[in-house]
PDB file with one MODEL, atoms N, CA, C and O in Angstrom:
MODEL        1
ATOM      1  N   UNK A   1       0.856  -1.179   0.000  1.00  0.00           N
ATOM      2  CA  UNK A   1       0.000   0.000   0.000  1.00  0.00           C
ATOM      3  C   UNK A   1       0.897   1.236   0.000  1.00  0.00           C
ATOM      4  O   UNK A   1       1.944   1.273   0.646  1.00  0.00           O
ATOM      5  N   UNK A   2       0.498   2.134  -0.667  1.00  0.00           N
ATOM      6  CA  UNK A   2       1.641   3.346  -1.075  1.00  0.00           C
ATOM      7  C   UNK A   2       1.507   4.185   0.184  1.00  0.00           C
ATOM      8  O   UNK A   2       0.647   3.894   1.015  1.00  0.00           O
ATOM      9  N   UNK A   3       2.447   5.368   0.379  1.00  0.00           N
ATOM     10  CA  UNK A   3       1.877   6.058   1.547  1.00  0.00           C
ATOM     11  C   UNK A   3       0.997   7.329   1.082  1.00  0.00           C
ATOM     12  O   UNK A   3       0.630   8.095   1.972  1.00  0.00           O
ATOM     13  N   UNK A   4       0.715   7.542   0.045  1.00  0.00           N
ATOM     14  CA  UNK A   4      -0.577   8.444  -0.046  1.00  0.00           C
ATOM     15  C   UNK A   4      -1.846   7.673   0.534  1.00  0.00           C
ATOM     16  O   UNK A   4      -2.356   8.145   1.550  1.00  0.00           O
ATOM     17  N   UNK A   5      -2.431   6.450  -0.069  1.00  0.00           N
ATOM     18  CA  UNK A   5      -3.286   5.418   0.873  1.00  0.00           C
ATOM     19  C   UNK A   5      -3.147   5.130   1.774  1.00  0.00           C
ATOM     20  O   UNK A   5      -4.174   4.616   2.217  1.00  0.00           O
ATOM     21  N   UNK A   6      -2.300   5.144   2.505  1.00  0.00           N
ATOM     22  CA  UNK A   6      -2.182   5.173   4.057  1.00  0.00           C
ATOM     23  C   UNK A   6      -2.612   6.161   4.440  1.00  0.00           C
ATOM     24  O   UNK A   6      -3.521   6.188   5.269  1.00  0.00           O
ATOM     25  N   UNK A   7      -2.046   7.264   3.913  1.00  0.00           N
ATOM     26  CA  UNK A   7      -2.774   8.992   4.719  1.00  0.00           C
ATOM     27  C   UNK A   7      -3.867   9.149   4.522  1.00  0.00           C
ATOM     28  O   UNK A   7      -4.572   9.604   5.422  1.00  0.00           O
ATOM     29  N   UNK A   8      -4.382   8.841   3.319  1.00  0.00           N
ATOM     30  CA  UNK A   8      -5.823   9.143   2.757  1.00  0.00           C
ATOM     31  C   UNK A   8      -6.553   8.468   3.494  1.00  0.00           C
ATOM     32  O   UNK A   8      -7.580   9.142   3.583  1.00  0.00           O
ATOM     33  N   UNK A   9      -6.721   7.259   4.278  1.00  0.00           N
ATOM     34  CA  UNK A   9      -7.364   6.237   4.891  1.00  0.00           C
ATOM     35  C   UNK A   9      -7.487   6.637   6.582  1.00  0.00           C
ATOM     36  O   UNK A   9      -8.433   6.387   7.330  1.00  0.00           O
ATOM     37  N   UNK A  10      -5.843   7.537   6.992  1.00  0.00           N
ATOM     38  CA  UNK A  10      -6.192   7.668   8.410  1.00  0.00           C
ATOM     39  C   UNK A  10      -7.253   8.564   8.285  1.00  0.00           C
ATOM     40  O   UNK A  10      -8.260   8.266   8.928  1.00  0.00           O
ATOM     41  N   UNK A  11      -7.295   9.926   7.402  1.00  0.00           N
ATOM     42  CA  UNK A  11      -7.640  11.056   7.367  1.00  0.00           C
ATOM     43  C   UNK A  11      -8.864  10.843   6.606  1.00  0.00           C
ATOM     44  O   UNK A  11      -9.846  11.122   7.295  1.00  0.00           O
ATOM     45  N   UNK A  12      -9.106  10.517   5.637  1.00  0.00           N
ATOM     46  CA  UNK A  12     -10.137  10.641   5.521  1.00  0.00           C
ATOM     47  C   UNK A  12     -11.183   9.300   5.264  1.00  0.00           C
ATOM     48  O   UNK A  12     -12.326   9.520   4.862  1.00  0.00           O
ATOM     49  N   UNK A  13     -10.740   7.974   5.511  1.00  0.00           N
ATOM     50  CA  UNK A  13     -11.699   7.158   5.391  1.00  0.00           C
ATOM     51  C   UNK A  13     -11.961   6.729   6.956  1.00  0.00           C
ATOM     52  O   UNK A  13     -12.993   6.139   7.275  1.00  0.00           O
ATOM     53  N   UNK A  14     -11.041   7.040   7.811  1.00  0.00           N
ATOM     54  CA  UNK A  14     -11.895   7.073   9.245  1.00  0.00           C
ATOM     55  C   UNK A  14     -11.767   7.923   9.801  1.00  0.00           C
ATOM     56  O   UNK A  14     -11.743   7.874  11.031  1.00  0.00           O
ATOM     57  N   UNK A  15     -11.634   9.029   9.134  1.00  0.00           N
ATOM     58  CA  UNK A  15     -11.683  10.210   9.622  1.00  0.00           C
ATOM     59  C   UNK A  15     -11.254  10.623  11.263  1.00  0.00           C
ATOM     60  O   UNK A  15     -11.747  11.293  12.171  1.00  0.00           O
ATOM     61  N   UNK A  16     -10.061   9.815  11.045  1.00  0.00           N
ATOM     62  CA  UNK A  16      -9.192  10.358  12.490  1.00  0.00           C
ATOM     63  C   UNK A  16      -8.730  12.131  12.003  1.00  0.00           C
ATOM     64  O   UNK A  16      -9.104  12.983  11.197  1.00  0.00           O
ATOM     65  N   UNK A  17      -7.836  11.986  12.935  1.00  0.00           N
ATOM     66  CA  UNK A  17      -6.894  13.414  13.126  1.00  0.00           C
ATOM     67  C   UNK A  17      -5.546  13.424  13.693  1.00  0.00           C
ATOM     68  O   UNK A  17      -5.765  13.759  14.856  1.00  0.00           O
ATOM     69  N   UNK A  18      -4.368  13.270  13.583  1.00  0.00           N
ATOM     70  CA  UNK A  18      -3.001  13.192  13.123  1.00  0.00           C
ATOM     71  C   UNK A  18      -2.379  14.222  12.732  1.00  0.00           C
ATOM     72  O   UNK A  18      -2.760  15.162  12.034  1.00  0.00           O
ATOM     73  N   UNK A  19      -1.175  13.953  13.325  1.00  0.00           N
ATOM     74  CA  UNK A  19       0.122  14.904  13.274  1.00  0.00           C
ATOM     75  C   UNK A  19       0.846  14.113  12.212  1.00  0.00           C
ATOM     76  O   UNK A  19       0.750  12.890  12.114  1.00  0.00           O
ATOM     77  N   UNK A  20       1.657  14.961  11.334  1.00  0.00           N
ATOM     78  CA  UNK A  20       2.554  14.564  10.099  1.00  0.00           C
ATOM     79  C   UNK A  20       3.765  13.621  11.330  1.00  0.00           C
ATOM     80  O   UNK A  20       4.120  12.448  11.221  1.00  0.00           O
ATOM     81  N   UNK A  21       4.068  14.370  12.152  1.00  0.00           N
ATOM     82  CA  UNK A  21       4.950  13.371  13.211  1.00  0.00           C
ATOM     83  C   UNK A  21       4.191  11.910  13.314  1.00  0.00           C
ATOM     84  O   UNK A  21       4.652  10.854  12.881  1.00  0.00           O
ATOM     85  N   UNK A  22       3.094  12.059  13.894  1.00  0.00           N
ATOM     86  CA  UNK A  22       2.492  10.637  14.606  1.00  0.00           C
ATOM     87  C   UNK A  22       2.453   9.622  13.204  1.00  0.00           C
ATOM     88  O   UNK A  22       2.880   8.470  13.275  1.00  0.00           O
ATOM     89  N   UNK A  23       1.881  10.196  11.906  1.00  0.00           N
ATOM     90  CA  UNK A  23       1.874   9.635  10.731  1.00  0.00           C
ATOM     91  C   UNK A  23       3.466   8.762  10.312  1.00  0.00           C
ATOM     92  O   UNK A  23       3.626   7.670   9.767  1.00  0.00           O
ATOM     93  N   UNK A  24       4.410   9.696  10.792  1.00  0.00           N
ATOM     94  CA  UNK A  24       5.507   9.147  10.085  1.00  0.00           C
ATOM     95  C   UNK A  24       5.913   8.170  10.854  1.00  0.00           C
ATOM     96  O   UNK A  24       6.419   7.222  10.252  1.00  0.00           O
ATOM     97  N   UNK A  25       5.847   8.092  12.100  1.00  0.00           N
ATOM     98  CA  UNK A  25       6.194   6.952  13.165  1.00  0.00           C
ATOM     99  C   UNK A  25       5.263   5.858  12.872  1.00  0.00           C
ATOM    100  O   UNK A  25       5.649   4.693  12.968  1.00  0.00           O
ATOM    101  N   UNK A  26       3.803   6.212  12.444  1.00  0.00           N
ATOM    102  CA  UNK A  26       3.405   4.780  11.745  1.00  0.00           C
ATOM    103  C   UNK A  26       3.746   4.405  10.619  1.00  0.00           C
ATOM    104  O   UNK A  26       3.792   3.210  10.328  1.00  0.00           O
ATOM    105  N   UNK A  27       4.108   5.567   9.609  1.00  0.00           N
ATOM    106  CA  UNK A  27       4.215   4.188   8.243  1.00  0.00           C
ATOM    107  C   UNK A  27       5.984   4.608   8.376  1.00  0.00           C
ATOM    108  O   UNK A  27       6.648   5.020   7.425  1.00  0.00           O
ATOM    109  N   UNK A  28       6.433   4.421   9.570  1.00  0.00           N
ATOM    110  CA  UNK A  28       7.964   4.474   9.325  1.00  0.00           C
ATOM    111  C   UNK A  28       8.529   5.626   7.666  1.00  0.00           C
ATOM    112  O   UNK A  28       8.958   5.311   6.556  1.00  0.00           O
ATOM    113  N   UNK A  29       8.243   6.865   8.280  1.00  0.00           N
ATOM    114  CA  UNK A  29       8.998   7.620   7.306  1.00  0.00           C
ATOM    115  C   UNK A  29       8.916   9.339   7.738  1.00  0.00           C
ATOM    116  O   UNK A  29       8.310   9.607   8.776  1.00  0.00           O
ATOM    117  N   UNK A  30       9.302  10.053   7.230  1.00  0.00           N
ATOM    118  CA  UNK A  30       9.792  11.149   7.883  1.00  0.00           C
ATOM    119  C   UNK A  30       8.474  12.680   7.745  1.00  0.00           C
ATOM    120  O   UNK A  30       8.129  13.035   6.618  1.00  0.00           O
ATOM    121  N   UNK A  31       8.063  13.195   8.649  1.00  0.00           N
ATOM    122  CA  UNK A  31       6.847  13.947   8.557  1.00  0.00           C
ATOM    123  C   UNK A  31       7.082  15.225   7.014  1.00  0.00           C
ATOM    124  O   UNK A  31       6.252  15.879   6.383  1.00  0.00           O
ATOM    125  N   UNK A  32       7.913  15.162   6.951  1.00  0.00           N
ATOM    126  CA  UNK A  32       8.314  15.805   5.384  1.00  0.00           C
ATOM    127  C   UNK A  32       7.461  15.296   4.446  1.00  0.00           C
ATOM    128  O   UNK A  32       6.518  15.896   3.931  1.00  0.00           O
ATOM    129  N   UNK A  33       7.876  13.984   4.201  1.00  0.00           N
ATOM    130  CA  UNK A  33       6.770  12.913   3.461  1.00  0.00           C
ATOM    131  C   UNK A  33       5.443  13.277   3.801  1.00  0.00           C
ATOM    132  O   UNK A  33       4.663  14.010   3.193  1.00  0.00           O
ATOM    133  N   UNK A  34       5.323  12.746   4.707  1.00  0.00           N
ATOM    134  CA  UNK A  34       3.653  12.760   5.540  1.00  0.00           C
ATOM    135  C   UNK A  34       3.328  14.287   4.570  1.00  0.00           C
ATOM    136  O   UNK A  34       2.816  14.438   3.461  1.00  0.00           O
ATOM    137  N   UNK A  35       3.790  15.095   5.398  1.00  0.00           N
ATOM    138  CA  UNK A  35       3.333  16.447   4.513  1.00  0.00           C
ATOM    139  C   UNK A  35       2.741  16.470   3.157  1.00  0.00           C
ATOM    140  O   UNK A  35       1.625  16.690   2.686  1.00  0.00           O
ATOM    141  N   UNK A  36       3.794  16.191   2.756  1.00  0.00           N
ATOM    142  CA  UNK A  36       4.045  16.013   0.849  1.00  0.00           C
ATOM    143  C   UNK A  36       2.427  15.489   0.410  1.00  0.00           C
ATOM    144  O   UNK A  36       1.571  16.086  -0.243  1.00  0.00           O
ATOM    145  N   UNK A  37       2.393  13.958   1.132  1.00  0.00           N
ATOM    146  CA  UNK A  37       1.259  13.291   1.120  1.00  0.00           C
ATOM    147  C   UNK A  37      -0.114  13.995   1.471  1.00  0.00           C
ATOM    148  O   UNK A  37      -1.093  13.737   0.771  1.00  0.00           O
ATOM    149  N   UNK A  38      -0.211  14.819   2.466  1.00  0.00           N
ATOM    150  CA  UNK A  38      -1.187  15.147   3.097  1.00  0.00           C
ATOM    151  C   UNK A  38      -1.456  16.509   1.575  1.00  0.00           C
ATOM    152  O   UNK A  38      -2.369  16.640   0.759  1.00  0.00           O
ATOM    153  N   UNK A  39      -0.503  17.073   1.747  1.00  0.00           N
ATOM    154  CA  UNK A  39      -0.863  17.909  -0.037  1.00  0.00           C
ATOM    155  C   UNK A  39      -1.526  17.412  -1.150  1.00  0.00           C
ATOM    156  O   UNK A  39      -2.363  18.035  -1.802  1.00  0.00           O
ATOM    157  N   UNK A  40      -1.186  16.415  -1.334  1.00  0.00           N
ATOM    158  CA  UNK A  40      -1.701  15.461  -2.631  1.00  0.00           C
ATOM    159  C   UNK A  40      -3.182  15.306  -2.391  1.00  0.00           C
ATOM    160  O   UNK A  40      -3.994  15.574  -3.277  1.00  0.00           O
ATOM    161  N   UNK A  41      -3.612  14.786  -0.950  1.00  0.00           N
ATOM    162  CA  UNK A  41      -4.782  14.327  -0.543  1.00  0.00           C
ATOM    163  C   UNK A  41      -5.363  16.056  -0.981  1.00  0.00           C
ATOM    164  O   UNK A  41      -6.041  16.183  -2.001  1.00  0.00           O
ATOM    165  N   UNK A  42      -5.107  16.989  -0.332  1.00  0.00           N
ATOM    166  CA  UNK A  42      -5.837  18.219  -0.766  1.00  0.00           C
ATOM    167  C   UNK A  42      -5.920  18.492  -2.180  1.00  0.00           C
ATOM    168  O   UNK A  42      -6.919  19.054  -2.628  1.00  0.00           O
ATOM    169  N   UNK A  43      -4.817  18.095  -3.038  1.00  0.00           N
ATOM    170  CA  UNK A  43      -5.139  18.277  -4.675  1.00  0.00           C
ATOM    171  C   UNK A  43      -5.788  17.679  -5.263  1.00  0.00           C
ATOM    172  O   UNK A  43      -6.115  17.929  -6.423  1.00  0.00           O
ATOM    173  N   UNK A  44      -6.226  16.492  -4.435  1.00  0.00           N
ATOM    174  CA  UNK A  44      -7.235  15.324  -4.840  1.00  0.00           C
ATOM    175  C   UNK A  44      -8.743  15.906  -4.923  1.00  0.00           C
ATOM    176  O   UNK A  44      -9.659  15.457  -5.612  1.00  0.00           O
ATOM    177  N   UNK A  45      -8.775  17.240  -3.872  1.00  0.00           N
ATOM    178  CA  UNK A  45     -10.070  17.944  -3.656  1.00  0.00           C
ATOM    179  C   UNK A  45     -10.495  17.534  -2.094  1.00  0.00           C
ATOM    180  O   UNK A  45     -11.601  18.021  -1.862  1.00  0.00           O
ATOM    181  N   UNK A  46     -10.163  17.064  -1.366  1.00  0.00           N
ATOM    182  CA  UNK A  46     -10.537  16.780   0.316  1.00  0.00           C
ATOM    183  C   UNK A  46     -10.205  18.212   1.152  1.00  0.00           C
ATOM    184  O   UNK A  46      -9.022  18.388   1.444  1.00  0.00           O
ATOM    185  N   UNK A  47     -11.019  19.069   1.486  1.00  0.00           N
ATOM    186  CA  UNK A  47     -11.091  19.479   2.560  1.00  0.00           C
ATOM    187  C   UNK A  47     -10.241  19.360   3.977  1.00  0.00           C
ATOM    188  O   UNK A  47     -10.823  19.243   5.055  1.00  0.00           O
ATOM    189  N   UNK A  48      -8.515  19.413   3.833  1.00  0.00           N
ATOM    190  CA  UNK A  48      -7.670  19.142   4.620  1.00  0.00           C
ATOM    191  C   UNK A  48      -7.196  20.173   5.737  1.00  0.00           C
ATOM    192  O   UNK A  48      -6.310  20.994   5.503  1.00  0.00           O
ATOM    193  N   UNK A  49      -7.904  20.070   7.087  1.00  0.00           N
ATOM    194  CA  UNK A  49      -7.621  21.426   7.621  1.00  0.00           C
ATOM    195  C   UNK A  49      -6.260  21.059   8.905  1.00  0.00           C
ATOM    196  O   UNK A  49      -6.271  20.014   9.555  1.00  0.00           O
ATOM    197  N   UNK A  50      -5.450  21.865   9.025  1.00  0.00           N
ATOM    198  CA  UNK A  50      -4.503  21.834  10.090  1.00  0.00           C
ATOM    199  C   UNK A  50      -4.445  22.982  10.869  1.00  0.00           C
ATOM    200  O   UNK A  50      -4.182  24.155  10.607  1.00  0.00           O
ATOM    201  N   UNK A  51      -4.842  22.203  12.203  1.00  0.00           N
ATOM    202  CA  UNK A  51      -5.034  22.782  13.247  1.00  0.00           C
ATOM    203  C   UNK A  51      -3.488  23.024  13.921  1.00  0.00           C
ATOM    204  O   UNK A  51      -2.527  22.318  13.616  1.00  0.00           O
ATOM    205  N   UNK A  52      -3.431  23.994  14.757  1.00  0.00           N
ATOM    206  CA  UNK A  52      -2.655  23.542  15.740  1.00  0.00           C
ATOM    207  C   UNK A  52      -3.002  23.572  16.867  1.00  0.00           C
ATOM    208  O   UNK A  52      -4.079  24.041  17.234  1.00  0.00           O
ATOM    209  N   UNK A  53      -1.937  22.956  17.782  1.00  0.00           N
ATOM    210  CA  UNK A  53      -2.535  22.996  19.373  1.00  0.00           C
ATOM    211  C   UNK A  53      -0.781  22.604  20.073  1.00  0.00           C
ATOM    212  O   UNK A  53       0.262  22.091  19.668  1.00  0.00           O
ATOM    213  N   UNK A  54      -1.396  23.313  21.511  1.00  0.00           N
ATOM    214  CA  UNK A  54       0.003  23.507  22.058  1.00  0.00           C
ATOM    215  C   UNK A  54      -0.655  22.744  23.364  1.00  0.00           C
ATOM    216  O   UNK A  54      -1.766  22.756  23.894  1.00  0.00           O
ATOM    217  N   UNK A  55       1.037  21.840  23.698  1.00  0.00           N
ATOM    218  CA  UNK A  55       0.676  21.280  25.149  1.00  0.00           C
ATOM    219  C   UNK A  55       1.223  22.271  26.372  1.00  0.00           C
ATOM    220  O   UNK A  55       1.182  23.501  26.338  1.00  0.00           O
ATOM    221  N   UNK A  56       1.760  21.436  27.489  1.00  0.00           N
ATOM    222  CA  UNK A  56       1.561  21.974  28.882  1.00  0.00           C
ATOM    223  C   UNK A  56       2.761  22.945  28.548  1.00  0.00           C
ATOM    224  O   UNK A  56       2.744  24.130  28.882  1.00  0.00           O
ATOM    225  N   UNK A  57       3.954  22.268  27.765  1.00  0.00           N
ATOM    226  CA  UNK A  57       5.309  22.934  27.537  1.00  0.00           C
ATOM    227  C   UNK A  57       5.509  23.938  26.788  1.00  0.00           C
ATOM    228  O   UNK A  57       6.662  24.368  26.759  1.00  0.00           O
ATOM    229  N   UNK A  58       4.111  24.849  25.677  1.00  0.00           N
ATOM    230  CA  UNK A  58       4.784  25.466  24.815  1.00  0.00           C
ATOM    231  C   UNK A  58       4.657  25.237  23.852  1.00  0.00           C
ATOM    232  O   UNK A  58       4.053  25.972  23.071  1.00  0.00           O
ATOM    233  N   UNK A  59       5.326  23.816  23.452  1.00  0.00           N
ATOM    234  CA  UNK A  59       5.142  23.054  21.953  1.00  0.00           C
ATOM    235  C   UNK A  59       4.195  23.711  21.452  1.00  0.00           C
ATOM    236  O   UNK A  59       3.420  24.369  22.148  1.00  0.00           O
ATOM    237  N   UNK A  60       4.126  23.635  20.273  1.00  0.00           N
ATOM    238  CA  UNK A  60       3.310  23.773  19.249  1.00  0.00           C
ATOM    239  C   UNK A  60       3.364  22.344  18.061  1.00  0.00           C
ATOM    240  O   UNK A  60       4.431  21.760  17.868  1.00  0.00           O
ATOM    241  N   UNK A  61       2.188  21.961  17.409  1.00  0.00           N
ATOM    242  CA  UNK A  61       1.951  20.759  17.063  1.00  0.00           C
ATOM    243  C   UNK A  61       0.515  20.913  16.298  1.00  0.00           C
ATOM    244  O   UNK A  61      -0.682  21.006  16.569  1.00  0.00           O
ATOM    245  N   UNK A  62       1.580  20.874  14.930  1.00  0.00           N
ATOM    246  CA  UNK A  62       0.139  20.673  13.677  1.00  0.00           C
ATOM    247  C   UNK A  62      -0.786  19.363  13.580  1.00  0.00           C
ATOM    248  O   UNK A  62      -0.172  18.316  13.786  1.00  0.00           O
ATOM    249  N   UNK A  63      -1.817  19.270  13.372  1.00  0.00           N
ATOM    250  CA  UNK A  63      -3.139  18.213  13.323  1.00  0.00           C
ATOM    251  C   UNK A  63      -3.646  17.971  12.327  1.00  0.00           C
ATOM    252  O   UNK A  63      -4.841  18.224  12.479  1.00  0.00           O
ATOM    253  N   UNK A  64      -3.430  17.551  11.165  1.00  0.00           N
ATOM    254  CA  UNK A  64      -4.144  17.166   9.988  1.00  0.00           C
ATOM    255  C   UNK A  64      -5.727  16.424   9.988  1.00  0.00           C
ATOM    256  O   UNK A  64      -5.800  15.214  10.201  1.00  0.00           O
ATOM    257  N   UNK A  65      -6.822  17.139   9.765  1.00  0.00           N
ATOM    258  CA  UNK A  65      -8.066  16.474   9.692  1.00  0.00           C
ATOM    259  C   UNK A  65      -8.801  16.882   8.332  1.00  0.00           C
ATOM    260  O   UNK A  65      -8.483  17.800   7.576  1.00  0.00           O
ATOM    261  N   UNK A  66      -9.854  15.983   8.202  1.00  0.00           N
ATOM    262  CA  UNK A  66     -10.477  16.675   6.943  1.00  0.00           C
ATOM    263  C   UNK A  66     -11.505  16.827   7.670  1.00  0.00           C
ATOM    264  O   UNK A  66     -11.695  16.215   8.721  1.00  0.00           O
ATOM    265  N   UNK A  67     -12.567  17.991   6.976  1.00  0.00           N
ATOM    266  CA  UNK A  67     -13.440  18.650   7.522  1.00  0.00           C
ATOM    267  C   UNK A  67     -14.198  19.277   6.016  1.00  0.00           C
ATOM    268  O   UNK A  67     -13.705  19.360   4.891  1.00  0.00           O
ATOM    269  N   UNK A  68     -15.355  19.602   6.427  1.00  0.00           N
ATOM    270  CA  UNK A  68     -16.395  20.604   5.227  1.00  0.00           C
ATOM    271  C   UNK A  68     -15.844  21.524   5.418  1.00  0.00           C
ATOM    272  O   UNK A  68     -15.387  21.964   6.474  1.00  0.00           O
ATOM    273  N   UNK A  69     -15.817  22.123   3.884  1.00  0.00           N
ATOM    274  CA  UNK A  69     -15.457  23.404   3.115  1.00  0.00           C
ATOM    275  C   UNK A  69     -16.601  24.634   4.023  1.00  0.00           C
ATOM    276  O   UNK A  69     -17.694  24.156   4.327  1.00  0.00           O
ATOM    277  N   UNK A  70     -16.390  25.889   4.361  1.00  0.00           N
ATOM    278  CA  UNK A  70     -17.871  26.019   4.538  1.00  0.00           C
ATOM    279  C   UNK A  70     -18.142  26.862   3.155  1.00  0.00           C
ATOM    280  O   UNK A  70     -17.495  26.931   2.110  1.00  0.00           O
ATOM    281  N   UNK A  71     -19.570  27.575   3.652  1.00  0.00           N
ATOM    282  CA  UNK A  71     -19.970  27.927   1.733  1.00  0.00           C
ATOM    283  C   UNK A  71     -19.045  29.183   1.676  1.00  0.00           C
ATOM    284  O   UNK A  71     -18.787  29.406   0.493  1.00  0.00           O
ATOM    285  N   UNK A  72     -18.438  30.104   2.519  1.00  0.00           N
ATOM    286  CA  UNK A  72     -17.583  31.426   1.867  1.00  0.00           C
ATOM    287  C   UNK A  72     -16.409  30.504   1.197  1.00  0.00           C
ATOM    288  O   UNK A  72     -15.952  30.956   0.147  1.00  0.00           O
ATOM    289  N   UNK A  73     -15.857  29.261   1.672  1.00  0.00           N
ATOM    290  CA  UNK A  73     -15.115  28.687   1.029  1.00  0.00           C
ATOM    291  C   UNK A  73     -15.479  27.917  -0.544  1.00  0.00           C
ATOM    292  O   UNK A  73     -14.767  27.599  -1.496  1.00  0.00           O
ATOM    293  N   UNK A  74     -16.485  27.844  -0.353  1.00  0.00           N
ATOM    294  CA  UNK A  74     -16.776  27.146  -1.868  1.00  0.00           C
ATOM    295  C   UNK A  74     -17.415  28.681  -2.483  1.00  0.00           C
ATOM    296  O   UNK A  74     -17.201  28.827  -3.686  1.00  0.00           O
ATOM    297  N   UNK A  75     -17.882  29.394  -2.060  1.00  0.00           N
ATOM    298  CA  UNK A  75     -17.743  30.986  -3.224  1.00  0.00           C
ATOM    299  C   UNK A  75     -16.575  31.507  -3.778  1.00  0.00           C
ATOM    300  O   UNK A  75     -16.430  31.877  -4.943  1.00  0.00           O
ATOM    301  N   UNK A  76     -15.463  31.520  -2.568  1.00  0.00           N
ATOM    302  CA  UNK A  76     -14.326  32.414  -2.937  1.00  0.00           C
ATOM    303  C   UNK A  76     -14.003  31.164  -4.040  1.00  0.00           C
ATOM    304  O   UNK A  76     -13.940  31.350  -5.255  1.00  0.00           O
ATOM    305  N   UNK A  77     -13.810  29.838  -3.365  1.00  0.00           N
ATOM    306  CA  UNK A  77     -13.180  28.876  -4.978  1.00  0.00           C
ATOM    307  C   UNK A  77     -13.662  28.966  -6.440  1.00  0.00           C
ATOM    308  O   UNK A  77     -12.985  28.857  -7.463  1.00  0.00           O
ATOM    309  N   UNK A  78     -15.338  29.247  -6.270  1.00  0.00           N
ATOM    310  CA  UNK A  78     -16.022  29.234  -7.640  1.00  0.00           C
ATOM    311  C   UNK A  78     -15.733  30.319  -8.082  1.00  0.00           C
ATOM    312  O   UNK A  78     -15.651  30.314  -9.311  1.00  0.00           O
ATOM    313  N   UNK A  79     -15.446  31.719  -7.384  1.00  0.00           N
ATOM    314  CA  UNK A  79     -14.999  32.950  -7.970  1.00  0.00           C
ATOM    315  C   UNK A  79     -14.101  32.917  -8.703  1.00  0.00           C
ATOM    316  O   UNK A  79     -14.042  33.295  -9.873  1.00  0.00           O
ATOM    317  N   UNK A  80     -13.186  32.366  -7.930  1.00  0.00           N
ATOM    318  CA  UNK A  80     -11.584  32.134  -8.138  1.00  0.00           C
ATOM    319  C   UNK A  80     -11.351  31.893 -10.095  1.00  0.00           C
ATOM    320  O   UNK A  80     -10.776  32.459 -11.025  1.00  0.00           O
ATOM    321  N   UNK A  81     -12.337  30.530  -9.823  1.00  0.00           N
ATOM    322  CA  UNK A  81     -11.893  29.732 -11.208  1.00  0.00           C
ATOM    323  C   UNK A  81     -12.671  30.531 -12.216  1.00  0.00           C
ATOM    324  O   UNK A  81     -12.240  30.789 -13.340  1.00  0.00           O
ATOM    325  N   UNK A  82     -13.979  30.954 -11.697  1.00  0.00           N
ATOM    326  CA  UNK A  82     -14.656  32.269 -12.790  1.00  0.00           C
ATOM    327  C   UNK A  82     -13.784  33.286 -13.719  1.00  0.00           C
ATOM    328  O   UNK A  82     -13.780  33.560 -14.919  1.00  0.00           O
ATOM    329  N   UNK A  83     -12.987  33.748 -12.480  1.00  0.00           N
ATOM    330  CA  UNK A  83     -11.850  34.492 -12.995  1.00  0.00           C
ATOM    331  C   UNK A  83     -11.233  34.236 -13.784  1.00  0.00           C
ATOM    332  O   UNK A  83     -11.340  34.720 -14.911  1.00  0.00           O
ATOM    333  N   UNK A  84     -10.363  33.365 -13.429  1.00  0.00           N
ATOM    334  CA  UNK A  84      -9.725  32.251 -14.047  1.00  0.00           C
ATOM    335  C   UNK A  84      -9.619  32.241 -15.498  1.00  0.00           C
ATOM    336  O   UNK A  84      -8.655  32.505 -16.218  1.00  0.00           O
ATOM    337  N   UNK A  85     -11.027  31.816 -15.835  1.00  0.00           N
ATOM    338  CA  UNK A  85     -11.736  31.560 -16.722  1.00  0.00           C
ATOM    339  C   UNK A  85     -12.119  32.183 -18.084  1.00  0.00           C
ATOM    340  O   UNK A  85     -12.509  31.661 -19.129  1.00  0.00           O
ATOM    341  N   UNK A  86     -11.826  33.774 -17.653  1.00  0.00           N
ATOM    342  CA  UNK A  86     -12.145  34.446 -18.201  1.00  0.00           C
ATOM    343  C   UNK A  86     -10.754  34.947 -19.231  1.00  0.00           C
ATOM    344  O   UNK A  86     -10.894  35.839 -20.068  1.00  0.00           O
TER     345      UNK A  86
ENDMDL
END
């Protein structure tokens, strides 16, 4: 199984939520990747939002989830390509 299907499956076929870190410690490879991957899944058209959140220390720590577009997001896109278009 490639690691775009791996990401695509945490994220969006059971719709967990994951750090490019926690990702790379499961499919053994480096959150660079994970990243890369998690891009693709958004060019695919998925709704990929990253959160962050900080623990007790400070850290800071991105969250990859997919989530609905809301509608100012699907106007500004249809604008976008209107433009585009023209």
């Amino acid at each position: 199984m490639s690691l775009y299907s791996k990401v695509y499956n945490v994220l969006v076929t059971e719709g967990r939520q994951a750090s490019a870190k926690q990702m790379a410690t499961w499919f053994n490879t480096t959150p660079a990747t994970v990243a890369a991957r998690v891009s693709e899944v958004r060019q695919s058209g998925f709704a990929v939002y990253a959160n962050k959140k900080f623990d007790s220390k400070g850290r800071t720590a991105t969250f990859y989830r997919v989530g609905n577009p809301t509608r100012a997001v699907i106007a500004a896109g249809i604008a976008a390509l209107r433009g585009a278009a023209a």
